[in-house]
N, C-alpha and C positions, 0 to 999 in steps of 0.2 A: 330192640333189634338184636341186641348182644343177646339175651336172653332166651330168643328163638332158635339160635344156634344152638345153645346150649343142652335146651331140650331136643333138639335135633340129634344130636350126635351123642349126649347119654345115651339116650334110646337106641340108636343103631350099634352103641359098645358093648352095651348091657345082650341086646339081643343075638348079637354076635357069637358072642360069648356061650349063654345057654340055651336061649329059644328058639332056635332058626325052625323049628317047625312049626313056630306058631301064629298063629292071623294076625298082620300088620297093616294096615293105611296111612298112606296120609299125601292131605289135598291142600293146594294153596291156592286161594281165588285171588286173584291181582284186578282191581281197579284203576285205571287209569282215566285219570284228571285232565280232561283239554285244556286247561288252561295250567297244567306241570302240575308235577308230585301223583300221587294217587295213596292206595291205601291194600295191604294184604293182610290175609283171612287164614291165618295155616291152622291146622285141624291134624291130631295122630289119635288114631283111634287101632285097642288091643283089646283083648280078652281079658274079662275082670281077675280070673285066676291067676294072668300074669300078675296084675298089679298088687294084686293080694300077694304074691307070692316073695315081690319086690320089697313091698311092707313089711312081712312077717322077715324078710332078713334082714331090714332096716339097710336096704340099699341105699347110696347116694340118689342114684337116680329119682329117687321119689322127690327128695327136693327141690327137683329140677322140675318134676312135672306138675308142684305143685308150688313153683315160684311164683312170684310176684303178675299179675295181668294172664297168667295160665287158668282158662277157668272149665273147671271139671264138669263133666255130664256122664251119667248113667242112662245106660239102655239095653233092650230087648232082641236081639234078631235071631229069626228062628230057633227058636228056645236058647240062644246063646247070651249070658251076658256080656256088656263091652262097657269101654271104659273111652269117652271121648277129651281129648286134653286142646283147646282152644284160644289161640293168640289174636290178637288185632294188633296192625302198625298202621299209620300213617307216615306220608313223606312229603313234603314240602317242594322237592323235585325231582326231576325223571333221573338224573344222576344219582341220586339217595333211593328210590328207588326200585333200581335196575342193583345197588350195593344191597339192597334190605333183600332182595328176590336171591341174590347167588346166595350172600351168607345160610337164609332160610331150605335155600335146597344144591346139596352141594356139586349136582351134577354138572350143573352149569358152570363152565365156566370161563366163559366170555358173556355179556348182555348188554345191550345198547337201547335206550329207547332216545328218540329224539324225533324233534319237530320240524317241517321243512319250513324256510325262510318267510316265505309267500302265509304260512301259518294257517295250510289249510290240509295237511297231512301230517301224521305219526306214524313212524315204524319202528319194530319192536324186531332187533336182529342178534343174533347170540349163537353157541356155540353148546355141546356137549361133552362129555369125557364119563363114558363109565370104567373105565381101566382102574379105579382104587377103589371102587363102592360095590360091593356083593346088595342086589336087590333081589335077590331069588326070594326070601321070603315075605318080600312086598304080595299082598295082593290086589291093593290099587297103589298108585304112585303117581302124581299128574297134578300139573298147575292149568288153571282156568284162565283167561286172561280178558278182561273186559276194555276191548278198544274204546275211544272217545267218539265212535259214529261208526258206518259201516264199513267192513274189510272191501275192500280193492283188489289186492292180491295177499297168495298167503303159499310158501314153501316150507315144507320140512317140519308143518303144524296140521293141524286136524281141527274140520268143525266146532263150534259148540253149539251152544243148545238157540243161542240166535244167530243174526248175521255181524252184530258185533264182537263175539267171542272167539277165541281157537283156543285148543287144546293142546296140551305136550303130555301124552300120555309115555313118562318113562317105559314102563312095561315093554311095549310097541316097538317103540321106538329103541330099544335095548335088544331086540329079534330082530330088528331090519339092517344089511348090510349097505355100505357106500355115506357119503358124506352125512356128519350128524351133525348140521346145522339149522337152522330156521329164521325165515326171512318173512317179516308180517307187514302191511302198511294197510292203515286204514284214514277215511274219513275225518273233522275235525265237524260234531253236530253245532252249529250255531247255536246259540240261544237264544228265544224271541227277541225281537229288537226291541230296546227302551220305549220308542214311540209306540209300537205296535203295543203295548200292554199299558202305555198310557192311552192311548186311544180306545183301547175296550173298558177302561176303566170308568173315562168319560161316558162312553156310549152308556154301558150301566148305570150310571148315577143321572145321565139323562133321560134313560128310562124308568127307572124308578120313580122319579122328582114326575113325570109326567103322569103315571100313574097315579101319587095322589092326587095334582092337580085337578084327577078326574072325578076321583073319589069324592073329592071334596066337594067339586062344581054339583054334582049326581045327590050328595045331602041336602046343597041349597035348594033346587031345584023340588025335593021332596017337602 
């Protein structure tokens, strides 16, 4: 967790500093666990000339981006090379987290996820603050957020790509004026019930067994 910061915010010193004109991303997919904790996916992807460039002056930063559980890819797009740098966390619960999610993206800076009583809803509520973070030379900047079932209601987030996802596309949301908070509650999907998957279980091994049975009787008969 410590260590996604870290790479986090070299990167934004460093680029601060000399490259502010040059191509930046970075995405954070958040899973979320129905039953607590979940797991995030942060991804910074630059142009390989930067990192070459970082290299060849033997930056600190390289260390960072080539820390421990950081694991590097090279790629193609539109004749440009990139440089993608890739973290995995898991968390144990929605308090650890919702800490793993702010540390990793520093805009946030309030985050709540929690469970209602009845334990049949999750909502994901938090706050903004871009007043210390210059993202002008982001060109994507945005966390994914994968609900436990389907969203219900959703303020101050955006779609994603199904009905359990929303978006917090920084960018966007960095050009919109009035309140910069976000308020998500979704679903909690069940998982088949124990008897239900013991009773298809049965059902199959009873039909199968029955099948030979027939197989069999169909030899003697011949």
């Amino acid at each position: 967790m410590r260590k996604v910061k870290i790479l986090f915010s070299a990167l934004i010193l460093c680029l601060t500093a000399a490259l502010m004109s040059s191509c930046v991303s970075m995405k954070t997919d958040v899973t979320i666990d129905p039953e607590g904790g979940g797991k995030t996916v942060i991804s910074v992807e630059m142009e390989k000339s930067i990192y070459d460039q970082l290299k060849e002056y033997e930056d600190p930063t390289v260390d960072k981006l080539e820390g421990e559980g950081v694991r590097m890819t090279e790629f193609t797009k539109d004749g440009v090379e990139y440089c993608r740098f890739t973290q995995e966390k898991e968390y144990d619960t929605y308090s650890a987290l919702a800490d793993g999610v702010m540390e990793e993206n520093t805009l946030i800076k309030q985050l709540a996820i929690t469970k209602d009583e009845q334990n049949q809803s999750v909502t994901v509520s938090g706050e903004l603050d871009f007043s210390d973070t210059d993202i002008s030379y982001f060109t994507e900047y945005r966390i994914e957020v994968k609900m436990p079932g389907k969203i219900t209601s959703m303020k101050g987030a955006s779609e994603g790509e199904s009905k359990q996802t929303f978006v917090l596309d920084f960018i966007e949301l960095k050009n919109q004026s009035g309140e910069l908070s976000f308020n998500v509650q979704s679903e909690i999907s069940d998982p088949a019930p124990v008897g239900v998957i013991i009773g298809v279980s049965l059902a199959v091994i009873f039909v199968v067994a029955a099948i030979g049975i027939l197989i069999a009787k169909t030899k003697r008969e011949r």
